[in-house]
N, C-alpha and C positions, 0 to 999 in steps of 0.2 A: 525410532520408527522412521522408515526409510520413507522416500513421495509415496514409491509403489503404493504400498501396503496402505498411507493413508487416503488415496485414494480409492481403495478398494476397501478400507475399513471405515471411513469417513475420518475426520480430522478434528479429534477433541482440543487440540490443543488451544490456549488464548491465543490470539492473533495478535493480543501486544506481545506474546514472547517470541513468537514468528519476526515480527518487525525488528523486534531488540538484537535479534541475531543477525539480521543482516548489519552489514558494514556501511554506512550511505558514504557517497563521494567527499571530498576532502570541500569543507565547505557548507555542508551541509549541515547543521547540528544534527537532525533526527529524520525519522523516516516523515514528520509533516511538511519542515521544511523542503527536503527533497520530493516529496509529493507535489506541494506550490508549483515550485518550479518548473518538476515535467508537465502538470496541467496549463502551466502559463507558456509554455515555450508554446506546447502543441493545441493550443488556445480550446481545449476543452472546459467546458463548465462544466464541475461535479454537480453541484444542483439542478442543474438539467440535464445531463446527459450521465447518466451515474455509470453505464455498461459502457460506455466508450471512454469513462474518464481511467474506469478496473483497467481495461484494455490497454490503455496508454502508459501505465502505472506497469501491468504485465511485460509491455512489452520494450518496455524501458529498462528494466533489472528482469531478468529472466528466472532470477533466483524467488522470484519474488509471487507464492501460491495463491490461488485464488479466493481463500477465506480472508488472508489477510490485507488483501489486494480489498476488496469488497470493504473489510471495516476501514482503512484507508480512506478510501474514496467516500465514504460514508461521512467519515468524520469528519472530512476536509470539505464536502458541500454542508455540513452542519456550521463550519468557523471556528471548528474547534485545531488546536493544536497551534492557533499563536503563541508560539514560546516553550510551546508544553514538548514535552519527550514522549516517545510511544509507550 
């Protein structure tokens, strides 16, 4: 299913198999650890700021849609994902 279509069909898909597909930067174990980092570079707080942290996340990895973007940011002001793989 191409973006188009899920965005006009909405997007059943898990958002951990979204995350799984992308590639994070060399360095990175998984897409939490690379999440950390872009919220701590660009010092947003997932806990409190949860639409700016999607935003920062988005605009960080372009590849990267907005349902999964969302449980990302989600899970990362929760504390989850020390160690853990998407």
């Amino acid at each position: 299913m191409g973006r188009l279509q899920r965005l006009l069909e909405g997007d059943r898909r898990d958002p951990r198999v979204a995350l799984a597909e992308i590639e994070w930067p060399e360095g990175d174990a998984d897409a939490f650890a690379w999440g950390r980092r872009v919220l701590a570079e660009r010092r947003v707080d997932a806990r409190r700021e949860t639409v700016a942290a999607v935003r920062a996340l988005r605009e960080a990895e372009p590849r990267l849609e907005l349902k999964p973007a969302t449980y990302l940011a989600e899970r990362l002001a929760a504390g989850a994902g020390a160690g853990a793989s998407a």
